[in-house]
N, C-alpha and C positions, 0 to 999 in steps of 0.2 A: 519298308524295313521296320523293323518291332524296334522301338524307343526305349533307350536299356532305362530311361530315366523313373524311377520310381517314390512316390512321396511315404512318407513313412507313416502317413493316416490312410490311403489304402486298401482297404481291404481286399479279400479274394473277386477275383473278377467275377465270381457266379452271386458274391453277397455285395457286389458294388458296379453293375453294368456300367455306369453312367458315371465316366470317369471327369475328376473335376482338377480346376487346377489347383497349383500349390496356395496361391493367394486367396482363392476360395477360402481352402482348408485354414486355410491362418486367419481368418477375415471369421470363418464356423468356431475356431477356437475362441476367438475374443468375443464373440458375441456369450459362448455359456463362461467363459471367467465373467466378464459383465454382471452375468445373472447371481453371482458368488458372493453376497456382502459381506463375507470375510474376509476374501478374496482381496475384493477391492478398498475395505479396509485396513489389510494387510500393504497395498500399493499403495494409499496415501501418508501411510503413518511410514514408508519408507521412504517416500517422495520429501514428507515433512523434516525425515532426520538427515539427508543429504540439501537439503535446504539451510538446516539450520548449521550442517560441517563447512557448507562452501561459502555459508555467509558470516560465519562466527564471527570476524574482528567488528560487521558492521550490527547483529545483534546482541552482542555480549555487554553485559552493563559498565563491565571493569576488565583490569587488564588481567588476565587467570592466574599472572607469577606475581602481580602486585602485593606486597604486604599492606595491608592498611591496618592504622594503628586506630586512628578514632575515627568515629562516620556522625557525624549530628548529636556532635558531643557524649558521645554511649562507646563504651566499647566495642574495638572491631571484629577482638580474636573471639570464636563460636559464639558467635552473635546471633539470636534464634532469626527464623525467617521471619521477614517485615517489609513495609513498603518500601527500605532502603535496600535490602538484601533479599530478594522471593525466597530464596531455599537458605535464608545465613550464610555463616562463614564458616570456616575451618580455624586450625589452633595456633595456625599465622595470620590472620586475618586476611587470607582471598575468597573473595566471591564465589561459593559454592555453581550459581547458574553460570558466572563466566567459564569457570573450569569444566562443566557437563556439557556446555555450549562444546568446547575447544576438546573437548572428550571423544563427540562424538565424531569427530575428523577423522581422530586417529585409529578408533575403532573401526570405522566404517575402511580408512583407506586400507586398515592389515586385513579386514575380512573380504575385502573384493580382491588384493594382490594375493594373498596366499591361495585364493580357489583358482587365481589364474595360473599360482605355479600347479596346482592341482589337478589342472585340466588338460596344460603342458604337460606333465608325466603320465599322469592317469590315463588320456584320451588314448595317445601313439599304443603305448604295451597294450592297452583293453583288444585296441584295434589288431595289432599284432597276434596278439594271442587268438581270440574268437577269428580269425580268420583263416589263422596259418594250419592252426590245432597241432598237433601228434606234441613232439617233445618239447617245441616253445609253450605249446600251452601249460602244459604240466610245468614249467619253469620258471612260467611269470605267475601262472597261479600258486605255486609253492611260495613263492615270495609274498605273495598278495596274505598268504596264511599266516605266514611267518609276523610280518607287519600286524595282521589282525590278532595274533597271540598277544601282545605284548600293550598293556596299557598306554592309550595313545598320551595322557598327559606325562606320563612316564618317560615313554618315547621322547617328544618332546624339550624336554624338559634337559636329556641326556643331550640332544643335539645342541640348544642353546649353551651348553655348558663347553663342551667340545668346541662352539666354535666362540666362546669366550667374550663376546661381544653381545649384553643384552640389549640391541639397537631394535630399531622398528624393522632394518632389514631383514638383520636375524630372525627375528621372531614370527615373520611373514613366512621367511624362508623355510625357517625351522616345521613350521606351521604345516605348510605347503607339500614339506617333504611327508609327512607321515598322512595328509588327509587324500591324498591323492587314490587311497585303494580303493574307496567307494566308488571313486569316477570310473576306476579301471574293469569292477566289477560289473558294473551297471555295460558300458560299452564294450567289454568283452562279451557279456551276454548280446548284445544287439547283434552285433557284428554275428556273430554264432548263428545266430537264426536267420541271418539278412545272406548270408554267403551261399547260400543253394539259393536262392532266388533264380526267378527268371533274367529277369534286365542282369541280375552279375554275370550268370553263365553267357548271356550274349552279349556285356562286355569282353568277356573272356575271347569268345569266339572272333570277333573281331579284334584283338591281339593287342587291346587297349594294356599298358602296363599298368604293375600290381598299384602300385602308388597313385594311378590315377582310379582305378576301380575303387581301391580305400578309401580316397580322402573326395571323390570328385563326383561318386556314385553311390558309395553304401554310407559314409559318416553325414552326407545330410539328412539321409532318413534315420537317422539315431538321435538327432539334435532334439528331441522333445525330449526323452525320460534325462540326456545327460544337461540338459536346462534347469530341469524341474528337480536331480540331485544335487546340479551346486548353485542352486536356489536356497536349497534347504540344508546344503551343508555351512553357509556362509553364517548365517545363526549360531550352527555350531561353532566355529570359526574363532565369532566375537564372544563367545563363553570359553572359550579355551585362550584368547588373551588374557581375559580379565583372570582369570586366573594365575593365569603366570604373571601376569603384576600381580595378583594378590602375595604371591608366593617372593616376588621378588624378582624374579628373571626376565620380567619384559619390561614396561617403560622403567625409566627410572625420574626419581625425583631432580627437577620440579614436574615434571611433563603432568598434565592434566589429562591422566590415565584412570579411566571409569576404576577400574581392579585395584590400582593403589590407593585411590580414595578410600576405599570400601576398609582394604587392609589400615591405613591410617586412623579411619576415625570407625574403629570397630570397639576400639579400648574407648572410646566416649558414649557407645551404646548406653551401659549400665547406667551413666554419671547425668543422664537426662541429657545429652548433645546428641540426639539420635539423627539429625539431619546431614552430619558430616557422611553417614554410608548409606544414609536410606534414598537418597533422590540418585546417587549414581548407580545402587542397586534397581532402580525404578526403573533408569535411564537402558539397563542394561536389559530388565524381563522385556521393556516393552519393542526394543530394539530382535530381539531373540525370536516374541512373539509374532511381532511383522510380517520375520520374513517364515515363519512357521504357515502363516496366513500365507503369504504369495506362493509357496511354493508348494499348497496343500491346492492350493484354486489352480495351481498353473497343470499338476496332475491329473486334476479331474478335467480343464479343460481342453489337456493335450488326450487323453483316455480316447479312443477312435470309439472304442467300446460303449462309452455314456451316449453316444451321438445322438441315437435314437432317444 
């Protein structure tokens, strides 16, 4: 009996005789990310800021709400960076690196919750849609338009106000709901191309249900491109929080939120205190750029195309 199972690196049986398994193919991808020093550049500087989120209370110099009034006899409020302070203080006197330390917790936990609400909405309809076609598809993709008309910090920005609460749930949540269409885009296309396959139609045949042919046969050969978009939409993610703390609507004061740093000490730019926005702005490109890196390696690596 022909094995309805199919890996989504695969190619046609006349350009791939010599069928291999899945752990192969996973085991061929990591070896060309490997080759990727961006790639893998991208991995460690990601690895390093989830290192330094889960360890923050034990390498943070000071405590990030502490006011300190004097440090070694010198004043503490914007106090330039020094061997007592690496990046200074702000206009309360807290430790700029403890707060970036305690920053990147919060950035990192909204940009990985809100893709997971993203991939919860996005995955199921993409799935729905590319599979079912005639008037669901026209329905979820009218939607998918509609959401894409409409400026996502905008978007955004209208749901945190509606739901009145600028919390880290909200703002995940808020998040979550509008970024979700790329996911749906991306897996409705899969799904679209993967539905005349051979192994579907001989799930079909075999009278496998629909729910088990979507989720148990066609969505694990889709898991590389929707990997490698909410890889790279998580970047976007933590650029659209910081934002909304810049604006106001996401963390609130005291929370040591990269975006409200930025807004807070943007008025000291001018006045020579430029370190109160410039190290959480740093904390933020390089944060952005990471995963720009992992999820441009993890493309090329998942690419069945590049193999050769």
């Amino acid at each position: 009996m022909t094995d309805v199972r199919q890996n989504a690196f695969d190619t046609a049986p006349e350009e791939n005789p010599k069928a291999l398994s899945s752990g192969s193919l996973w085991y061929e991808a990591w070896l060309r990310f490997r080759r990727n020093r961006l790639a893998m550049l991208g991995l460690f500087m990601i690895l390093a800021l989830v290192g330094i989120a889960v360890f923050a209370p034990q390498l943070a110099p000071f405590d990030p709400y502490k006011q300190l009034i004097w440090t070694e006899g010198s004043k503490a409020k914007l106090a330039a960076p020094s061997w007592a302070h690496l990046m200074g203080t702000d206009a309360y006197g807290r430790d700029i690196m403890s707060r970036v330390f305690y920053g990147a917790r919060l950035s990192l936990q909204i940009g990985f919750l809100a893709t997971v609400v993203s991939l919860l909405i996005g995955v199921p309809l993409g799935a729905i849609a590319g599979y079912y076609g005639g008037w669901i598809d026209d329905l979820i993709s009218w939607l998918i338009n509609v959401i894409f008309a409409f400026p996502f910090m905008l978007f955004v920005l209208a749901i945190v106000a509606v739901l009145n609460n600028p919390s880290m749930i909200a703002v995940f949540t808020a998040i979550g709901l509008v970024s979700w269409v790329s996911i749906a885009r991306v897996a409705r296309a899969q799904f679209l191309s993967l539905r005349e396959r051979e192994y579907v139609e001989s799930a079909r045949a075999l009278g496998l249900p629909t729910r088990t042919i979507l989720f148990k046969h066609i969505l694990p050969n889709t898991l590389a491109p929707i990997i490698v978009q909410a890889t790279l939409g998580i970047g976007s993610i933590i650029l659209m929080e910081a934002g909304l703390a810049f604006l106001g609507f996401g963390a609130q004061p005291p929370e040591p939120s990269w975006g409200l740093m930025i807004s807070d000490g943007q008025q000291y730019l001018t006045t020579g205190q430029w370190w109160w926005a410039f190290f959480p702005g740093m904390a933020i490109m390089i944060t952005v750029l990471a995963f720009n890196f992992l999820g441009d390696g993890l493309r090329d690596a998942l690419d069945v195309r590049l193999k050769r």
